[in-house]
N, CA, C and O atoms as a GROMACS GRO file, in nm:
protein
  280
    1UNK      N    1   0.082  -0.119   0.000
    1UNK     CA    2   0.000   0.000   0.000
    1UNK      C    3   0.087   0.126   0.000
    1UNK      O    4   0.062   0.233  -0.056
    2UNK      N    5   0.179   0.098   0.064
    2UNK     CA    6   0.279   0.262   0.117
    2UNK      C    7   0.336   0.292  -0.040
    2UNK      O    8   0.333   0.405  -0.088
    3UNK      N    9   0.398   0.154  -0.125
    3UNK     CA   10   0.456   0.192  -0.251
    3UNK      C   11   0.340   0.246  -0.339
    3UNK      O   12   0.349   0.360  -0.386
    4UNK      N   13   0.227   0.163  -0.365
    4UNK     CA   14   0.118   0.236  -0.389
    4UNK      C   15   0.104   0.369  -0.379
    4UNK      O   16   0.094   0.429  -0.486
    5UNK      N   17   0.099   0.453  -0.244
    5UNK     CA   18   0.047   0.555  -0.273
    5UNK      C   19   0.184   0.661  -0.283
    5UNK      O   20   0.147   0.774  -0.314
    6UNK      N   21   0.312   0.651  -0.266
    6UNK     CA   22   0.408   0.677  -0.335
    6UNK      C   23   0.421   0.702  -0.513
    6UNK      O   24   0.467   0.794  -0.581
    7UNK      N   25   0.376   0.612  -0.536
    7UNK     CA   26   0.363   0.655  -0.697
    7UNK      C   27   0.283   0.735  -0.741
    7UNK      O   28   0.300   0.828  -0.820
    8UNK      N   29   0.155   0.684  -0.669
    8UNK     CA   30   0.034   0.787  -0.717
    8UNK      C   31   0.021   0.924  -0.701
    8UNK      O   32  -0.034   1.007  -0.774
    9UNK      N   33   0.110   0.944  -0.538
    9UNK     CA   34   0.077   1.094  -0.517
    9UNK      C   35   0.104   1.201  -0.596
    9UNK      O   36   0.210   1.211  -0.657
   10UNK      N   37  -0.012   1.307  -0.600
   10UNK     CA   38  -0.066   1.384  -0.721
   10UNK      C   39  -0.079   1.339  -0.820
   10UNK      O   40  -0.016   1.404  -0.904
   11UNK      N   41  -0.149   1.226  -0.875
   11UNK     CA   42  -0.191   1.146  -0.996
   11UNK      C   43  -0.327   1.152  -0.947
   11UNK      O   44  -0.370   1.148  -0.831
   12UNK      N   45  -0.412   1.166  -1.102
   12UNK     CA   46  -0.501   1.063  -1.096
   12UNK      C   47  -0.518   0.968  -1.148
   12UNK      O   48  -0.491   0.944  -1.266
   13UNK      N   49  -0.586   0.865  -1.032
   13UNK     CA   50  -0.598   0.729  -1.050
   13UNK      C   51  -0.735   0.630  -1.084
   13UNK      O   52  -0.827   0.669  -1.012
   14UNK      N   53  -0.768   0.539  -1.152
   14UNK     CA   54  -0.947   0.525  -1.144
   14UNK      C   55  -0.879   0.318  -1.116
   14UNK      O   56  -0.790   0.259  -1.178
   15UNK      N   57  -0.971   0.270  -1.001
   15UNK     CA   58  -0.916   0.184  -0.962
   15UNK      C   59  -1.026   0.106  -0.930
   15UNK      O   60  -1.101   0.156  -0.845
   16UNK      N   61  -1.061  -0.021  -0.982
   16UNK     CA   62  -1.166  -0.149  -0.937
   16UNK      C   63  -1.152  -0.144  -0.862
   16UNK      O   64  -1.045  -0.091  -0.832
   17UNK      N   65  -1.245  -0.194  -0.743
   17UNK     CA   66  -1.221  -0.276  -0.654
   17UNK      C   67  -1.318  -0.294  -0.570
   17UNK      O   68  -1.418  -0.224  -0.564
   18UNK      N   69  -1.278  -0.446  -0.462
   18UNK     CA   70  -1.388  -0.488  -0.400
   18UNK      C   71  -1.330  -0.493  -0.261
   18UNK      O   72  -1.398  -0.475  -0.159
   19UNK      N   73  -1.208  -0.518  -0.262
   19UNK     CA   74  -1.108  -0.472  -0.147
   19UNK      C   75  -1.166  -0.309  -0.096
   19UNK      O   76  -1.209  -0.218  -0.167
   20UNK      N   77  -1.152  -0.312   0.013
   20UNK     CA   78  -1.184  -0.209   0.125
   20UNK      C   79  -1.060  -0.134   0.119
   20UNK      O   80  -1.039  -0.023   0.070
   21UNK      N   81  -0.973  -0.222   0.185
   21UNK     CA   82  -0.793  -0.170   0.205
   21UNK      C   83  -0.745  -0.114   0.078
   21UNK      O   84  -0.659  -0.026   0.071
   22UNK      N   85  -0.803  -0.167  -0.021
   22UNK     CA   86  -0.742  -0.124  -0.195
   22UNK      C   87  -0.841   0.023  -0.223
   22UNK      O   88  -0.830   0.069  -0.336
   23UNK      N   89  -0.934   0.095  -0.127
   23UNK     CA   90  -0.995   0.218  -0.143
   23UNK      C   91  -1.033   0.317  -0.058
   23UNK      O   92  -1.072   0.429  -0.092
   24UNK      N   93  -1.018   0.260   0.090
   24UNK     CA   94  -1.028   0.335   0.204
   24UNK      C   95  -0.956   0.442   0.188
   24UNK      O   96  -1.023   0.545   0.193
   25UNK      N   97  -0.811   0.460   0.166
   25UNK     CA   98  -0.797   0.595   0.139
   25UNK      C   99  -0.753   0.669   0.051
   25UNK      O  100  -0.649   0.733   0.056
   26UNK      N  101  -0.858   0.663  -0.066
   26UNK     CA  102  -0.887   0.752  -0.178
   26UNK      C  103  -0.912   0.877  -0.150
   26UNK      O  104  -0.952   0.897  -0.035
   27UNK      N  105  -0.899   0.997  -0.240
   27UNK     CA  106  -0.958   1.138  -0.200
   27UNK      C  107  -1.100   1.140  -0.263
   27UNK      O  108  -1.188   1.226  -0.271
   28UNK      N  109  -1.087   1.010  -0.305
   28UNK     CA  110  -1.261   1.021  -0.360
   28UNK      C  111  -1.266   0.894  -0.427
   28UNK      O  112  -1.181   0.853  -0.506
   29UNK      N  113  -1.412   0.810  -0.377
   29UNK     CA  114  -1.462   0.672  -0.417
   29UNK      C  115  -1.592   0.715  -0.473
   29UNK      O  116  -1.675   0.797  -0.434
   30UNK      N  117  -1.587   0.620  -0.594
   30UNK     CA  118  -1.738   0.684  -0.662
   30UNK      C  119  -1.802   0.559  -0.636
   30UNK      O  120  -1.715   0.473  -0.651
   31UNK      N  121  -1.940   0.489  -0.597
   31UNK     CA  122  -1.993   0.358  -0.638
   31UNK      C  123  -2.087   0.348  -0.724
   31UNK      O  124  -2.192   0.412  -0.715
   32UNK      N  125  -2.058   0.265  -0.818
   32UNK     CA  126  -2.122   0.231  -0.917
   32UNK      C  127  -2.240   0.122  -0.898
   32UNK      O  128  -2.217   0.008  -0.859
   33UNK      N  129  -2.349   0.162  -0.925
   33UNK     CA  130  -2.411  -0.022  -0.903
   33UNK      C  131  -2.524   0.028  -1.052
   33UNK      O  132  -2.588   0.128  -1.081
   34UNK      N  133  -2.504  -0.084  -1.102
   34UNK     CA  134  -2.575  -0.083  -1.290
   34UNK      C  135  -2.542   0.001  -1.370
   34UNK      O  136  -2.623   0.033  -1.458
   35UNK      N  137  -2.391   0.071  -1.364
   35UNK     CA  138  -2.375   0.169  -1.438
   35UNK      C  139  -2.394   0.283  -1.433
   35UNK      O  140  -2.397   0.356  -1.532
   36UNK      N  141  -2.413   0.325  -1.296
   36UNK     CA  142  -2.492   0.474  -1.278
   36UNK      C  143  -2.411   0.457  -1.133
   36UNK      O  144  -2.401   0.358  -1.060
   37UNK      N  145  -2.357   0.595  -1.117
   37UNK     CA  146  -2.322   0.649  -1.026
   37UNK      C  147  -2.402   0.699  -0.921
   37UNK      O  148  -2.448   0.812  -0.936
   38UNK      N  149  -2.431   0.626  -0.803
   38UNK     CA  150  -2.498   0.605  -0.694
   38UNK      C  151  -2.443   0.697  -0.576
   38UNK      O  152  -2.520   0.780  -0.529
   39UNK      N  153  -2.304   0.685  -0.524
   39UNK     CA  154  -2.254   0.799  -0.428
   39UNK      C  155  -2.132   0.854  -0.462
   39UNK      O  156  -2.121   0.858  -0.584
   40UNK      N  157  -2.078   0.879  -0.429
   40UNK     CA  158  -1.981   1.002  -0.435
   40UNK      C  159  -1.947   1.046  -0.276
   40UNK      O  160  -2.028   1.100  -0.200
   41UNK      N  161  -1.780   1.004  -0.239
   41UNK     CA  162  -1.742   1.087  -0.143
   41UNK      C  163  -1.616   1.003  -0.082
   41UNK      O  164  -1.572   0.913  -0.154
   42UNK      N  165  -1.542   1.029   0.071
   42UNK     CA  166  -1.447   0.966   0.090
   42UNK      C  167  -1.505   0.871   0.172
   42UNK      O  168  -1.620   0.877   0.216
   43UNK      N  169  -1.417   0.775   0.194
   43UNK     CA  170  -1.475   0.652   0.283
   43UNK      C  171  -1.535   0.711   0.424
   43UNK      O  172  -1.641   0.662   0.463
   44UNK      N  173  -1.483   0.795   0.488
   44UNK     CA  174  -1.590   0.808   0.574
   44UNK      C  175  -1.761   0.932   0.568
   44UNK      O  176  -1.868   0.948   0.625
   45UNK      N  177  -1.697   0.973   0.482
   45UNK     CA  178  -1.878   1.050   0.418
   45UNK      C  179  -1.944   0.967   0.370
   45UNK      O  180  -2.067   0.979   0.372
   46UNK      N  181  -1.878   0.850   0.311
   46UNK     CA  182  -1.973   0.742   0.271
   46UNK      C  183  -2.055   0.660   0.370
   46UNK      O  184  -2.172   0.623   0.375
   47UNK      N  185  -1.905   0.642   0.475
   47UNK     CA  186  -2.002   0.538   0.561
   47UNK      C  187  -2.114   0.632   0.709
   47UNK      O  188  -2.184   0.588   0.801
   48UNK      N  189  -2.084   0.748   0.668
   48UNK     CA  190  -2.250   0.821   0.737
   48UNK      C  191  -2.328   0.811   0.632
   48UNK      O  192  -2.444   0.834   0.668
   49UNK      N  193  -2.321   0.786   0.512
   49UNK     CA  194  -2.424   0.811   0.472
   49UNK      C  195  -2.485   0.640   0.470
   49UNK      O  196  -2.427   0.535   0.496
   50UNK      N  197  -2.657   0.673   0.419
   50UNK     CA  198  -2.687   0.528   0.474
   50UNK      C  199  -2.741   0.519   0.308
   50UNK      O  200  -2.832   0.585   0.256
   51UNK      N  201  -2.645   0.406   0.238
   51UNK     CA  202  -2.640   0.350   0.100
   51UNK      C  203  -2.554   0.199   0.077
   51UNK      O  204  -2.506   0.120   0.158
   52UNK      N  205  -2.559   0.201  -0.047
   52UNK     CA  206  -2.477   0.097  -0.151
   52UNK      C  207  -2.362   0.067  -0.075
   52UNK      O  208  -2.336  -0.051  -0.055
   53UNK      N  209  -2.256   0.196  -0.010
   53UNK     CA  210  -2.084   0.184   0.009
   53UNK      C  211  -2.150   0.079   0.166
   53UNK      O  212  -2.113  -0.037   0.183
   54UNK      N  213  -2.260   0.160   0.275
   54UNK     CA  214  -2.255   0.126   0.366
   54UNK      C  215  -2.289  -0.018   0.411
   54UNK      O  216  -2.248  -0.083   0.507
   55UNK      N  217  -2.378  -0.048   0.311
   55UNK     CA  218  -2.402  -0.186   0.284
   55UNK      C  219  -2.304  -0.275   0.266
   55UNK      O  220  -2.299  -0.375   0.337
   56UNK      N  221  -2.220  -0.255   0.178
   56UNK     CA  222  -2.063  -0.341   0.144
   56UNK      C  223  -2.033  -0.366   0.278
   56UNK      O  224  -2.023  -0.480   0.324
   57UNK      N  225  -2.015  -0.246   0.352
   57UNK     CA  226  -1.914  -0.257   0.446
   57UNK      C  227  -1.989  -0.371   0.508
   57UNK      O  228  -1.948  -0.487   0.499
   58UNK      N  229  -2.114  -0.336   0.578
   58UNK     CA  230  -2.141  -0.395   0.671
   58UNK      C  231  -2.182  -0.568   0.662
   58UNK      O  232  -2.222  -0.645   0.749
   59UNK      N  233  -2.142  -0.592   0.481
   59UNK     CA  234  -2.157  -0.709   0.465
   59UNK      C  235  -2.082  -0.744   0.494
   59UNK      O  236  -2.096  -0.825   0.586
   60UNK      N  237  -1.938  -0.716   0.443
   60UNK     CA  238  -1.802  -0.737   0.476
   60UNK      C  239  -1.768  -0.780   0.621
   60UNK      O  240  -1.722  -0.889   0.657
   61UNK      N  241  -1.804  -0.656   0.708
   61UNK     CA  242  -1.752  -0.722   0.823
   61UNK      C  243  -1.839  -0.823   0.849
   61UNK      O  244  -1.771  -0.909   0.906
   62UNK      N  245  -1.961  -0.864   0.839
   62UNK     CA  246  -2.029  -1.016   0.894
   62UNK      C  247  -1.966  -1.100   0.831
   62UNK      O  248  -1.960  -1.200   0.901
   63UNK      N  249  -1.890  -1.122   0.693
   63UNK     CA  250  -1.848  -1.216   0.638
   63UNK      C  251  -1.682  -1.289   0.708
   63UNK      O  252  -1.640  -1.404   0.711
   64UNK      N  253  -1.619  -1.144   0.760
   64UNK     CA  254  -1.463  -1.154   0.778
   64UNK      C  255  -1.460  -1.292   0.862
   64UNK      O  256  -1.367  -1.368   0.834
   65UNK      N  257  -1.528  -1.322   0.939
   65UNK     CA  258  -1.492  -1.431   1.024
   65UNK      C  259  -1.521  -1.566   0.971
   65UNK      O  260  -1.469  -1.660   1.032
   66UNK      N  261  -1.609  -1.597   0.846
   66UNK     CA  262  -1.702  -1.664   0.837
   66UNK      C  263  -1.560  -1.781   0.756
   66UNK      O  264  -1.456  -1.752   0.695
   67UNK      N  265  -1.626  -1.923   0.797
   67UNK     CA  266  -1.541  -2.046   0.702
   67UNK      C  267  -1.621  -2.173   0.691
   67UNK      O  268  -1.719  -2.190   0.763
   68UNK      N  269  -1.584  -2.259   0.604
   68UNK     CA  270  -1.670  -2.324   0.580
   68UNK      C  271  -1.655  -2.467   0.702
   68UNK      O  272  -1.557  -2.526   0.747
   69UNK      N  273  -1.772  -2.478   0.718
   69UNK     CA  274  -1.660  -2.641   0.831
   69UNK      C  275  -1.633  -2.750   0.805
   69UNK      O  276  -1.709  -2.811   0.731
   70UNK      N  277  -1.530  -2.805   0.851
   70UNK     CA  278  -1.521  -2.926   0.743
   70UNK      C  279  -1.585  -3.051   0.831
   70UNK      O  280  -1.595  -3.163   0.782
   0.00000   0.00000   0.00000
């Protein structure tokens, strides 16, 4: 991440992702859902707001622990 944002700084960058850690700190995350731009803002204006980004998250963390049993 640190080399990451070493290169980038003062670039712009437009970057997939489904990773959290790969966008948390952007100066700006857009989310897309069907092609249409839904929010707009940084990870934490996103996560007050109550949408699409906040949803991820909060799927995310119920999932982090989760495994299958054998």
């Amino acid at each position: 991440q640190e080399a990451i944002s070493a290169l980038t700084h003062g670039k712009t960058i437009i970057t997939i992702a489904h990773r959290l850690a790969t966008i948390e700190n952007a100066d700006q995350i857009l989310v897309i859902d069907g092609g249409t731009v839904v929010q707009k803002g940084t990870h934490k204006e996103l996560l007050a707001q109550r949408g699409t980004y906040q949803e991820f998250i909060k799927i995310r963390e119920q999932a982090e622990g989760w495994r299958i049993q054998q």
